[in-house]
C-alpha positions, 0 to 999 in steps of 0.5 A: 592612586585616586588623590584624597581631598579634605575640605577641597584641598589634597592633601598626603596619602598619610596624615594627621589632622587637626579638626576644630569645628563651630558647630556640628553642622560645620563639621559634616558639612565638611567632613561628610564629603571627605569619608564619602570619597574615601567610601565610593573609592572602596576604603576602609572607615573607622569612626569613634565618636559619643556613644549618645551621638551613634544614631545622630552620626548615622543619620548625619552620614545618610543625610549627606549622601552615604548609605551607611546602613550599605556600607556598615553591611559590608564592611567599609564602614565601622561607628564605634563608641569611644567609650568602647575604644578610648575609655575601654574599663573606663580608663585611658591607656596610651599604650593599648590605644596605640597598639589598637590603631595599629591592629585595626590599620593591619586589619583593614589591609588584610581584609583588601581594603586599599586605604583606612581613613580613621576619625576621632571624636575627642571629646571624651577628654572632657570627662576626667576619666584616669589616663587622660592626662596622657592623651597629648603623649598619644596623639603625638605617638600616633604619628608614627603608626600613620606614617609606617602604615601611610594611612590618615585620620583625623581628631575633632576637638571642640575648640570652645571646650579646652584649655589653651595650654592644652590646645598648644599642645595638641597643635604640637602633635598634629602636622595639618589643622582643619579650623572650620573649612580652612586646611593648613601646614601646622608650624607649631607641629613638632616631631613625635619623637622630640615631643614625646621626651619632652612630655615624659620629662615635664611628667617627671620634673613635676607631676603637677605638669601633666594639668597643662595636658588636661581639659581645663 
């Protein structure tokens, strides 16, 4: 299987990464290369980012080299909205989330594709919608679904943008962190399962709590 490289390291066939970017123009210029090999080598792409950004991301793609418009065509390539995806009803859910990576994963293998690289703009955690709070809980759930299915994706905060209690916490979840164009083993990454009963025990000894897990 061809070896997949992010920000010209290889890295697992499965994975979950943590991108923090200065800038957009940082983020394609590093990310760019990544979703083209993934697209030449006949993956699957599934990117969710801000509905007001769908053309602007598109126009990234075709100015680093991917034909997007091709490979939305047939079907390697989805841009979605992440309020059609994450704030579906306007409202988080960690469960359906969850549950839709996992049918999305399915139906890409169905469909032939050998490999599905998933991106998740998250900035949509800035704007308060009911459920967000849960988002660290889901980010660290996720760990699971990309293990059992050996597929990878990569969620890009802006770094500038959230609190640093919240950082901690999404740093916990993600077993590689990309800052900029540097790649690394996360030492503060905790396994999913022991993250999880301690953010649902922190939820229950105070409701107050779950701020920490909240864009300040």
């Amino acid at each position: 299987m061809t070896p997949i490289t992010l920000a010209g390291k290889e890295i697992a066939q499965y994975n979950h990464v943590c991108a923090f970017f200065d800038s957009r123009k940082e983020e394609y210029e590093v990310l760019a290369p990544f979703f083209k090999d993934g697209l030449d080598n006949g993956e699957k792409t599934i990117h969710i980012v801000d509905p007001a950004l769908l053309q602007d991301h598109l126009q990234q793609l075709k100015a680093h080299g991917i034909d997007a418009d091709g490979c939305q065509a047939c079907g390697k390539l989805d841009v979605l909205s992440w309020d059609d995806v994450y704030l579906a009803g306007g409202t988080f859910n960690q469960d359906r989330m969850v549950a839709a990576i996992d049918d999305v994963i399915a139906a890409g293998r169905e469909a032939g594709f050998p490999k599905i690289r998933i991106m998740g703009n998250m900035g949509w955690t800035l704007k308060g919608s009911p459920g967000t709070d849960e988002v660290v809980e889901f980010e660290s759930r996720v760990n699971e679904v990309l293990a059992r299915t050996k597929q990878l994706a990569i969620c890009v905060y802006d770094m500038s943008k959230i609190s640093g209690a919240l950082m901690m916490d999404i740093l916990r979840c993600h077993p590689l962190t990309l800052i900029g164009s540097v790649i690394h083993e996360n030492p503060f990454y905790t396994p999913s399962e022991q993250l999880v009963e301690e953010l649902r025990a922190r939820r229950i000894a105070s409701p107050q709590a779950s701020a920490t897990n909240h864009p300040a």
